[in-house]
TISE-314936 format. One line per 3 residues: number of its first residue (from 0); their letters; for each residue x, y, z of C-alpha. Coordinates in pm, 1 decimal. Each point is the difference from the previous one (the first is absolute). Example, Ala and Ser with C-alpha at 12.3 -4.5 7.8 and 13.67 -1.06 7.14 Angstrom:
<rs>
0> as> 1230.0 -450.0 780.0 ~ 137.0 344.0 -66.0
</rs>
This chain:
<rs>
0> xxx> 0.0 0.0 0.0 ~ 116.5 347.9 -83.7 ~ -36.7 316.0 177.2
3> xxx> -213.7 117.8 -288.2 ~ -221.4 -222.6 -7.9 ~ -141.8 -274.8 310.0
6> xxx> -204.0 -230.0 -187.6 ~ -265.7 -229.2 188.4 ~ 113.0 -363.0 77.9
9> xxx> -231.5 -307.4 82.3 ~ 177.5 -208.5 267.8 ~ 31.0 -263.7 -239.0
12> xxx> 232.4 198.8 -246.9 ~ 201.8 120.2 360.6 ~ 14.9 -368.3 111.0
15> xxx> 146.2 -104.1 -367.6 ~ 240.8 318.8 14.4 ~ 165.7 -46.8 328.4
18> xxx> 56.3 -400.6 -24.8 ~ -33.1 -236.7 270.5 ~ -214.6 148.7 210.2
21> xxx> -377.5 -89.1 201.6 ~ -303.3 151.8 -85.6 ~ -55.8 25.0 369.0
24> xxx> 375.2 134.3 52.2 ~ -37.7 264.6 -303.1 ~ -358.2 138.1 147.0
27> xxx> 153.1 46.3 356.9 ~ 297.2 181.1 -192.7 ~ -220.9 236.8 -214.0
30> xxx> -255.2 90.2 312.2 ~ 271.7 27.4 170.2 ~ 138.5 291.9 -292.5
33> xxx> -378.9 99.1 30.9 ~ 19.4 133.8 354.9 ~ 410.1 164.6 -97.6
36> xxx> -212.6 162.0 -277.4 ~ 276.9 -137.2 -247.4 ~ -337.6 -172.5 -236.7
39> xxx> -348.5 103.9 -57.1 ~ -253.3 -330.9 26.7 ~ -274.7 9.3 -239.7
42> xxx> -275.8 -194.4 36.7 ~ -294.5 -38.0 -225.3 ~ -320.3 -96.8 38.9
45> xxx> -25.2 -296.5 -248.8 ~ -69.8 -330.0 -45.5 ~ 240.0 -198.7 110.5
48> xxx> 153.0 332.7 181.9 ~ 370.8 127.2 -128.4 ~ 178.7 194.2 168.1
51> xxx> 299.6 188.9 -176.7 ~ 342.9 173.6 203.0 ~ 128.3 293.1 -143.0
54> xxx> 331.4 212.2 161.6 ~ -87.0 294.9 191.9 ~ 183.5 340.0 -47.8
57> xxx> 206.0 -107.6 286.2 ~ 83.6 -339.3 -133.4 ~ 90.2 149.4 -358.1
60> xxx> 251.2 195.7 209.4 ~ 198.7 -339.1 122.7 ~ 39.4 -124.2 -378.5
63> xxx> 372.2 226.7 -33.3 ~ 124.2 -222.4 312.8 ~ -135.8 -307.5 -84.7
66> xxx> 150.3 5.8 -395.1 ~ 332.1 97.7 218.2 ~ -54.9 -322.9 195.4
69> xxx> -104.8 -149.2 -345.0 ~ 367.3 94.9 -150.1 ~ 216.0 -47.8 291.7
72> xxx> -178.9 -317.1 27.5 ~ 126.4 -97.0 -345.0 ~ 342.4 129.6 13.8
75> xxx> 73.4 -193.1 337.7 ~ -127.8 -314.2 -174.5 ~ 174.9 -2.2 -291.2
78> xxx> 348.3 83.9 219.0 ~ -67.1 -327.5 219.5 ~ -44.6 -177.1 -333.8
81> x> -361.6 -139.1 69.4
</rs>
């Protein structure tokens, strides 16, 4: 996700993005973010219901540290040769 834009996510695309992970673990996570106010929770009156998370202005403002993390990550893994 970009600062520009903080597009909606089903938990089902999160769960697929982030790897091995619960359902149950990834919903504690995001309410969790919910009550930071780091992601918006959508939910809409449907049948079956979704719900969709979206980053809050606050969350969009962590993406610059985490894509540091992201590319120190990398660096340090590719110098230990994994």
């Amino acid at each position: 996700m970009t600062a520009a834009a903080s597009p909606s996510r089903r938990i089902g695309e999160l769960q697929r993005s982030v790897g091995h992970v619960s359902q149950k673990v990834l919903t504690s996570q995001l309410r969790a973010m919910e009550a930071d106010g780091l992601v918006h929770r959508e939910v809409f009156a449907e049948v079956p219901p979704r719900v969709e998370y979206s980053l809050t202005p606050l969350g969009r403002s962590l993406e610059p540290v985490i894509e540091a993390l992201r590319v120190w990550g990398e660096g340090f893994k590719a110098r230990m040769g994994a």
